[in-house]
C-alpha positions in Angstrom: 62.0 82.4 189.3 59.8 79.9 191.7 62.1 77.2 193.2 61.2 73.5 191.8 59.3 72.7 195.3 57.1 75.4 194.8 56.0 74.1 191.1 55.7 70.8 192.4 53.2 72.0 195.0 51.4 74.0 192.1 51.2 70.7 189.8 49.8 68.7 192.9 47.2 71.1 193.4 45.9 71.3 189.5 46.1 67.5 189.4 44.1 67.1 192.7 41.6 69.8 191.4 41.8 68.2 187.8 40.6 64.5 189.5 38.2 66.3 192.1 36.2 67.7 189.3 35.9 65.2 186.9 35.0 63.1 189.9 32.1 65.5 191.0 31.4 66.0 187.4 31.4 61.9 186.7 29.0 61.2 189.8 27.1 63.8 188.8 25.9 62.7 185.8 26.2 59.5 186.4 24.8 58.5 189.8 25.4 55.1 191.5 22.4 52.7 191.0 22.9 51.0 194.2 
C-alpha cells in the first residue's frame, strides 16, 4: 500500500495538471482582448 504522503503528492499533482490545462485550454480559446 502507498503511505498517505505519497497520495497526497499524487492528488496535488492531478489537481495542478487539472487547473494547468483548463487554464491553457480557457486562454486558448478565449484570448485576452487587451
Amino acid at each position: 500500500m502507498m503511505s498517505s504522503a505519497v497520495m497526497v503528492l499524487l492528488l496535488l499533482l492531478v489537481l495542478v495538471n487539472l487547473i494547468g490545462g483548463g487554464l491553457i485550454y480557457y486562454l486558448r480559446h478565449h484570448p485576452p482582448n487587451n
